[in-house]
BALUMTI-88450 format. One line per 2 residues: number of its first residue (from 0); their letters; for each residue x, y, z of C-alpha. Coordinates in Angstrom, 1 decimal. Layout:
N
NUM	a	X:Y:Z ~ ... $
END
This chain:
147
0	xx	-44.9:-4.7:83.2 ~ -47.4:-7.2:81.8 $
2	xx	-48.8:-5.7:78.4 ~ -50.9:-8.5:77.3 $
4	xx	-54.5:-8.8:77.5 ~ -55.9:-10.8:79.9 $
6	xx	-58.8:-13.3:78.2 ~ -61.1:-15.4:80.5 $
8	xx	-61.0:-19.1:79.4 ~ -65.0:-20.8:79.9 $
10	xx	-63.4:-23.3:83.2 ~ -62.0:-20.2:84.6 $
12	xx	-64.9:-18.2:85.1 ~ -67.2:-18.6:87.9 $
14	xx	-70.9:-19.0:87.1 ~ -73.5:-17.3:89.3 $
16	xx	-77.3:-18.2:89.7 ~ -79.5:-15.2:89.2 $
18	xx	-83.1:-15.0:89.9 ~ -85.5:-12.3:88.1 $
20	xx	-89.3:-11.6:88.2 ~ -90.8:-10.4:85.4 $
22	xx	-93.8:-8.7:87.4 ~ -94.4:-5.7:85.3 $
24	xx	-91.3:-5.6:83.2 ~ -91.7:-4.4:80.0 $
26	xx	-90.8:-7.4:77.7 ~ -87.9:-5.8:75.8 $
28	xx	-86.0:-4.2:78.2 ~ -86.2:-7.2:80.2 $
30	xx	-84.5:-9.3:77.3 ~ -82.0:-6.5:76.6 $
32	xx	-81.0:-6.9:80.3 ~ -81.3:-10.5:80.0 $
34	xx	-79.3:-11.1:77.1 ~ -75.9:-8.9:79.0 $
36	xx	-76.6:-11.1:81.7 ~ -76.1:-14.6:79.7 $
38	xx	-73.1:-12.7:77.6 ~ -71.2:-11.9:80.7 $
40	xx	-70.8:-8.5:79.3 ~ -71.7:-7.3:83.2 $
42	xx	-68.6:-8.7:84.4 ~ -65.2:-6.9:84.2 $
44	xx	-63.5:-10.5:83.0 ~ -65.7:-10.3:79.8 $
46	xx	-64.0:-12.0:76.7 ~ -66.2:-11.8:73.1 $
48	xx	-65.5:-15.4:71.5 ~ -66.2:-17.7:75.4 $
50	xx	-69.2:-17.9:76.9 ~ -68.4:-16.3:80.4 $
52	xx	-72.0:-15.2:81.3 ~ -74.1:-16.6:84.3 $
54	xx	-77.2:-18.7:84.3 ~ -80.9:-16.7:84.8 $
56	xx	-84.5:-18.0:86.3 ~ -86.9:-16.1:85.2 $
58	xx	-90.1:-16.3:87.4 ~ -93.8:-15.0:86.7 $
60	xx	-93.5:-15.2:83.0 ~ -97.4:-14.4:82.7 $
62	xx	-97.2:-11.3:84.3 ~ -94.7:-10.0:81.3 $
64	xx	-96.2:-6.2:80.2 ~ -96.3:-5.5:76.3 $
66	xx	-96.2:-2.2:75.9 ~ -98.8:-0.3:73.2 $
68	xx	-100.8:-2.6:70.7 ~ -98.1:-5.2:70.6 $
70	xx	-100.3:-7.9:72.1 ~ -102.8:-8.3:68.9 $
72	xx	-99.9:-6.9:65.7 ~ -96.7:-9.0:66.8 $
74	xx	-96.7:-12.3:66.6 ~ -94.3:-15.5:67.1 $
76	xx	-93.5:-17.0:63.6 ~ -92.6:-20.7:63.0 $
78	xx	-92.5:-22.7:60.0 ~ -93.6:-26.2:59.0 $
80	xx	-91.1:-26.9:56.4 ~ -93.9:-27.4:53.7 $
82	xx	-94.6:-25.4:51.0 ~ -96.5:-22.1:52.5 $
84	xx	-96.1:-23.7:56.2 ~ -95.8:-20.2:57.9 $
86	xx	-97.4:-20.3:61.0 ~ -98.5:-17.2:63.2 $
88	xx	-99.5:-16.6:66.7 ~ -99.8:-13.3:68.1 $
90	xx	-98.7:-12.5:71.6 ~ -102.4:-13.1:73.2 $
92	xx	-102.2:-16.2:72.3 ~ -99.0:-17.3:72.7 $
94	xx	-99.6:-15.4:76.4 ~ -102.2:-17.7:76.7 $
96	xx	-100.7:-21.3:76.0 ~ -97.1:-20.7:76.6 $
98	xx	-95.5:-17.1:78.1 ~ -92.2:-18.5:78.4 $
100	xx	-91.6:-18.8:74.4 ~ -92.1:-14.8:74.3 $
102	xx	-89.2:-14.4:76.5 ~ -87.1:-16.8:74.9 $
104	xx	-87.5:-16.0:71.6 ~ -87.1:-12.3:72.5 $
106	xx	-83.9:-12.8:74.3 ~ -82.3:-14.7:71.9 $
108	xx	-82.6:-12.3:68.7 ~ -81.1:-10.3:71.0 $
110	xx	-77.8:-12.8:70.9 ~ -75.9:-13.0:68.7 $
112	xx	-76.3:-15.6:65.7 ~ -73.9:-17.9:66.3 $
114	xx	-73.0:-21.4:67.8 ~ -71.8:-19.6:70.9 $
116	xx	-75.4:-18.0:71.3 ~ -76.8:-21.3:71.5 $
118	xx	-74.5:-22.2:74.6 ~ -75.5:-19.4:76.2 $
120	xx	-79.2:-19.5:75.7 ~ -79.4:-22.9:77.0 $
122	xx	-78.4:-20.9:80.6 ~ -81.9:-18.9:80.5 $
124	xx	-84.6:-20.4:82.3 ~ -88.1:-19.0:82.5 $
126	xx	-91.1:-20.2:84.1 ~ -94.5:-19.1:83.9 $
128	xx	-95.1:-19.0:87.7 ~ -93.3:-18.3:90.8 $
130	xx	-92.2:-21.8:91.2 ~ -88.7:-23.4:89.8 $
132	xx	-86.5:-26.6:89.7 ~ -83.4:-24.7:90.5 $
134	xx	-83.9:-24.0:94.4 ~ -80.9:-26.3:94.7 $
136	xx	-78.4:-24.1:92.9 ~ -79.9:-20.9:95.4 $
138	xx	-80.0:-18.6:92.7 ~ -79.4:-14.7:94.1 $
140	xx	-82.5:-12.2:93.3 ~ -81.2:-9.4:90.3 $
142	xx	-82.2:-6.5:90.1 ~ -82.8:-5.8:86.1 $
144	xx	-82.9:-2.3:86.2 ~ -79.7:-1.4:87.7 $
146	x	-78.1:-3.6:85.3 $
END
């Protein structure tokens, strides 16, 4: 009898294209879902220190719902890298110019912080309407909230 533990290797796992629509999703549960997704931690082969997740479209970014009075008190934060350089946006605006930087950045606090993250946030894609680059790779529709 084998007693070892089986750990996937990155060439070993096979990577799956998964399409979600953000119609009406509230915004954090949709990166909590989305952030299991690009872990791999939905898959029974799931191994901590390789990145064995799948990739994700994200279609309809605009349509994202913020729940309570989230929309006018959060906001993105970036800074310049001069002296008192902190630069705000709250979400109405950021909805405004650019909807896919909410899901991004919310998706990836939700990774962890390390170099591994960064591999596997490069595999999220989100677009701000219904159309996508990817048709090629035939992503399958998810369902988020039977994940």
């Amino acid at each position: 009898m084998n007693r070892q533990t089986y750990l996937a290797k990155n060439e070993e796992v096979p990577r799956r294209w998964l399409q979600v629509d953000a119609t009406d999703q509230v915004l954090g549960r949709l990166a909590t879902r989305l952030a299991l997704v690009l872990m791999g931690k939905h898959k029974p082969e799931y191994t901590p220190h390789h990145d064995v997740g799948d990739f994700v479209v994200v279609t309809n970014a605009e349509r994202i719902r913020v729940t309570g009075r989230k929309l006018d008190q959060k906001h993105l934060k970036r800074f310049t890298g001069y002296p008192s350089g902190l630069k705000l946006t709250s979400y109405r605006d950021q909805m405004a110019k650019r909807p896919e930087k909410i899901i991004e950045e919310a998706v990836r606090r939700m990774l962890p912080k390390n170099k591994l993250a960064r591999h596997q946030l490069k595999k999220l894609k989100v677009y701000s309407g219904t159309d996508h680059p990817h048709a090629a790779q035939q992503p399958e529709p998810l369902d988020v909230t039977t994940i």
